[in-house]
N, C-alpha and C positions, 0 to 999 in steps of 0.2 A: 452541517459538517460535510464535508466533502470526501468521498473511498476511492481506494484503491483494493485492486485485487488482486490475489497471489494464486496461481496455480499450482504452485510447486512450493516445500521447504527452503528450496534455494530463495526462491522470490519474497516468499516473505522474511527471509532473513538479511537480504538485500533492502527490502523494504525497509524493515526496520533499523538497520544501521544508520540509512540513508535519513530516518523519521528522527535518529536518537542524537545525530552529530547536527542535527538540526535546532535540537532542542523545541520538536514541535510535538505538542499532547498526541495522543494517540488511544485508539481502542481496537483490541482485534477480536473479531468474532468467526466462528467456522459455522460454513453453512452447504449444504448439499446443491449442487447444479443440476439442471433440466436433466443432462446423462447420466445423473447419480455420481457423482466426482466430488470430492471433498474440495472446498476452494476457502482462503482467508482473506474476509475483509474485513478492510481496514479500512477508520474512520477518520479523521482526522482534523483537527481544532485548528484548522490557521484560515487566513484569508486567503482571498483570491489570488494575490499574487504573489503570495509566499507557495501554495499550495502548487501552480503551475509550476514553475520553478523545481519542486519535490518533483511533482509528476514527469516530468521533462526529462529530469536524472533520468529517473526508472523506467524511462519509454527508453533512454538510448540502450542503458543497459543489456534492455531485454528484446529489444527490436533484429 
């Protein structure tokens, strides 16, 4: 499975819209960073080249 990470509420709700109009499986877990920061990842069930494509969106997004 291949993640993505959300730093922010925005991001992972970006994320997931982005995952849901996809129709690609997904799992989200919260986990603490080196700084002590709440971060959400996200795991996700698709292939390589479905997955870039996801990632892609969400880098322009947020870049």
């Amino acid at each position: 499975m291949k993640e993505l990470i959300a730093k922010t509420d925005r991001q992972l709700g970006t994320a997931l819209k982005i995952l849901y109009n996809s129709k690609t499986p997904y799992t989200v877990s919260v986990a603490e960073n080196e700084k002590g920061k709440i971060e959400f990842r996200i795991a996700v069930d698709a292939d390589e080249e479905k997955f870039s494509k996801i990632k892609s969106q969400y880098d322009v997004i947020f870049s």
